[in-house]
C-alpha positions as CSV (number, residue, x, y, z in Angstrom):
1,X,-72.0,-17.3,-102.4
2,X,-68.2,-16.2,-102.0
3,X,-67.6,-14.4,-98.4
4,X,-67.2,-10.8,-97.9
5,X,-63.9,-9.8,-97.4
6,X,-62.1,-7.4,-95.9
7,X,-62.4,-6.1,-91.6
8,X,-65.3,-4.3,-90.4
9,X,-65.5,-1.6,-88.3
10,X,-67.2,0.6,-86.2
11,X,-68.4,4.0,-87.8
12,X,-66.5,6.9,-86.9
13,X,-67.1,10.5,-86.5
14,X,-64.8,13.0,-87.9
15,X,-62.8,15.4,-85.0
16,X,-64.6,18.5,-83.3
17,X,-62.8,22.1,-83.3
18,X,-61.6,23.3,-80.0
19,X,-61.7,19.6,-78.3
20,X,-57.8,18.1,-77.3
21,X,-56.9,14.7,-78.9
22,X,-53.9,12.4,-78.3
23,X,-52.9,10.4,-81.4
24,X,-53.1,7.3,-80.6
25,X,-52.3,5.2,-83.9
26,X,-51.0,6.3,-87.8
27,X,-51.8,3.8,-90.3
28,X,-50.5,4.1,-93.8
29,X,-53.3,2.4,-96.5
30,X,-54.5,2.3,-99.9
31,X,-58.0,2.3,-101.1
32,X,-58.9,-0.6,-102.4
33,X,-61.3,1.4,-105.3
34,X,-58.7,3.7,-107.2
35,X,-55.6,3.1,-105.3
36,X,-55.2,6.1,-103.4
37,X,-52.3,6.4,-100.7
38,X,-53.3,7.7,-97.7
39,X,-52.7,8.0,-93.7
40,X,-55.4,7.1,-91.1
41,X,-54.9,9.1,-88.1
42,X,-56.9,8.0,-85.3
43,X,-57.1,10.1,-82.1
44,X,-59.2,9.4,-78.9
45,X,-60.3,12.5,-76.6
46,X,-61.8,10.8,-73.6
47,X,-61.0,6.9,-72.8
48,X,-63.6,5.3,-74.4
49,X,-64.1,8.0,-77.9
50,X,-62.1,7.9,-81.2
51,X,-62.6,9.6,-83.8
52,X,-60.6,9.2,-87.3
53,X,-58.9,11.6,-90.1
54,X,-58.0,10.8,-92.9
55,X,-54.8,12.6,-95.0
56,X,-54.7,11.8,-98.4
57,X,-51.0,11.3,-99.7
58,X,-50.0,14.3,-101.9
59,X,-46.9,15.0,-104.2
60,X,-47.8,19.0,-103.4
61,X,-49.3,19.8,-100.6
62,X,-50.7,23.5,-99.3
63,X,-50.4,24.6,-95.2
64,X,-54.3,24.7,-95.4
65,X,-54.8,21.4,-96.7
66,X,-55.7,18.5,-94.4
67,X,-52.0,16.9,-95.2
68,X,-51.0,20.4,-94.8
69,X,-52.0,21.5,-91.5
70,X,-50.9,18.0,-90.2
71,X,-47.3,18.8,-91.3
72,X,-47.1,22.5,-90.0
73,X,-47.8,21.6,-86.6
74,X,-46.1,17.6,-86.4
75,X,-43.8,17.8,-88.7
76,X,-42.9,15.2,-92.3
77,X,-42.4,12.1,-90.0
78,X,-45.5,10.6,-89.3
79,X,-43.2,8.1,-86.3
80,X,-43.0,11.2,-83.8
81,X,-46.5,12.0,-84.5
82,X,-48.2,9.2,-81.8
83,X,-48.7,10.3,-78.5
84,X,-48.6,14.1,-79.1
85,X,-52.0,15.9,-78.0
86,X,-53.5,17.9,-81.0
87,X,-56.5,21.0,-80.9
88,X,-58.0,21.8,-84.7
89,X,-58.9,25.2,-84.4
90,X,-60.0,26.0,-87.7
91,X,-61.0,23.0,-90.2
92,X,-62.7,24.0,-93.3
93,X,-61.8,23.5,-96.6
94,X,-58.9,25.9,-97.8
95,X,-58.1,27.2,-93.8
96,X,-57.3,24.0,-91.7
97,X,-55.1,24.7,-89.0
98,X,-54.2,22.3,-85.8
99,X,-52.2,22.9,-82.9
100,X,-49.5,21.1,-81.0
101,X,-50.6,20.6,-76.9
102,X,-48.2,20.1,-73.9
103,X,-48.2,16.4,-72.8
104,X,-50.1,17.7,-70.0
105,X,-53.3,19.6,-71.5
């Protein structure tokens, strides 16, 4: 039998609204099923919790879209967005909005 390929990893759970999350890592992929391009944003609210989001790449993108709300508050270059602290404080489909915490909340 050929070996299952490919890293394994813990499940996830997606972010919570109100709760403050530092950014901890961005990674850029692509699904392996249809090819989709996306970012993986993972961001940890206590020292031993993560939780993941992911943005699906866009070539037109709405403020209320997950993408969206991710680029109204941090801006296009995903390289300035580690280490910034992050609240969602409205995340349903069509009205996402996140915002940008000081270093020290």
């Amino acid at each position: 039998m050929p070996e299952i390929l490919g890293k394994q990893i813990d499940e996830v759970e997606a972010p919570s609204l109100g709760v403050s999350y530092t950014i901890t890592d961005i990674e850029e992929f692509r699904s392996t099923i249809r090819s989709f391009e996306g970012y993986r944003v993972t961001l940890q609210d206590t020292p031993n919790h993560q939780v993941v989001e992911t943005l699906w790449k866009q070539e037109v993108y709405g403020p209320n879209s997950k993408i969206g709300a991710y680029v109204a508050a941090l801006g296009k270059n995903t390289d300035t967005w580690k280490n910034k602290k992050i609240r969602y404080t409205q995340w349903v489909k069509g009205a996402r909005r996140i915002e940008v915490l000081p270093p020290s909340a």
